[in-house]
C-alpha positions in Angstrom: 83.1 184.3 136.3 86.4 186.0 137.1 89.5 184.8 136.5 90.4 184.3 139.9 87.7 181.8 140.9 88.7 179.8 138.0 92.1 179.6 139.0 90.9 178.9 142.6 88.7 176.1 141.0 91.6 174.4 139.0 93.6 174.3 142.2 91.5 172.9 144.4 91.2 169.9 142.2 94.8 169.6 141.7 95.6 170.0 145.7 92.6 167.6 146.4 93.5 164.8 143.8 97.1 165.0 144.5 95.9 163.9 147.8 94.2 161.3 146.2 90.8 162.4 148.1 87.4 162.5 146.6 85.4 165.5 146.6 83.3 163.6 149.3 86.2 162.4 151.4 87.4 166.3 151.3 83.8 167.7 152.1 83.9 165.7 155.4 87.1 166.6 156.3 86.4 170.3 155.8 82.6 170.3 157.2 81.8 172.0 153.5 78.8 170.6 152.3 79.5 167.9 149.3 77.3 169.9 146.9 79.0 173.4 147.3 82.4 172.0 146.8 81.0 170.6 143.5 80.4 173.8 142.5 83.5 175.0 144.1 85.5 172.8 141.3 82.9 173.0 138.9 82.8 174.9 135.2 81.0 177.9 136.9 82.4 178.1 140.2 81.2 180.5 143.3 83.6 182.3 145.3 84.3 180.9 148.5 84.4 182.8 151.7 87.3 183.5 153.8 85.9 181.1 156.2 85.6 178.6 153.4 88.7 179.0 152.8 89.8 178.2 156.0 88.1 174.8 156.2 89.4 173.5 153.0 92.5 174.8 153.4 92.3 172.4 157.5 91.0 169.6 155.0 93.6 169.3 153.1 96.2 169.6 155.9 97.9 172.1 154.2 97.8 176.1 156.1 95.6 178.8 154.8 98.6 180.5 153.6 99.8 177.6 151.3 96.5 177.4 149.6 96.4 180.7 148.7 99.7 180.7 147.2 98.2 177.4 145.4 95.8 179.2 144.1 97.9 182.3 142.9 100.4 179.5 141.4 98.0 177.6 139.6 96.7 178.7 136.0 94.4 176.2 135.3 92.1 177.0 132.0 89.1 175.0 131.6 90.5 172.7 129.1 93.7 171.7 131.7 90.6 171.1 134.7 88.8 168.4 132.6 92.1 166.4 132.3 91.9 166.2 136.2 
């Protein structure tokens, strides 16, 4: 896994529970299926599409833009995640 997915994991987590949404509650608001955006957050995370992107980015009411700067922000190690 490359250290950029992990980052992107670690923020998605943050910018989803600082909304105080579940991972459920965010994969209908995006239209991502609930089981990719466990893995999304998960230990070994996949790299999401631009489109992806795009529809998280809609379900968290927050622009594209800002949650790419989230995720270039963030430096979430594994260890800091699990706290979430």
């Amino acid at each position: 896994m490359d250290a950029i997915t992990q980052k992107f994991a670690g923020a998605l987590k943050i910018l989803r529970t600082e909304r105080n949404l579940t991972q459920e509650e965010l994969a209908q608001r995006s239209g991502v299926d609930y089981k990719y955006l466990q893995k999304l957050e998960g230990q070994k995370p996949s790299s999401p599409t631009l489109s992806t992107l795009e529809k998280l980015a809609t379900g968290l009411d927050i622009p594209l833009a800002e949650l790419i700067q989230n995720i270039q922000a963030h430096d979430c190690p594994l260890a800091k995640m699990k706290e979430i």
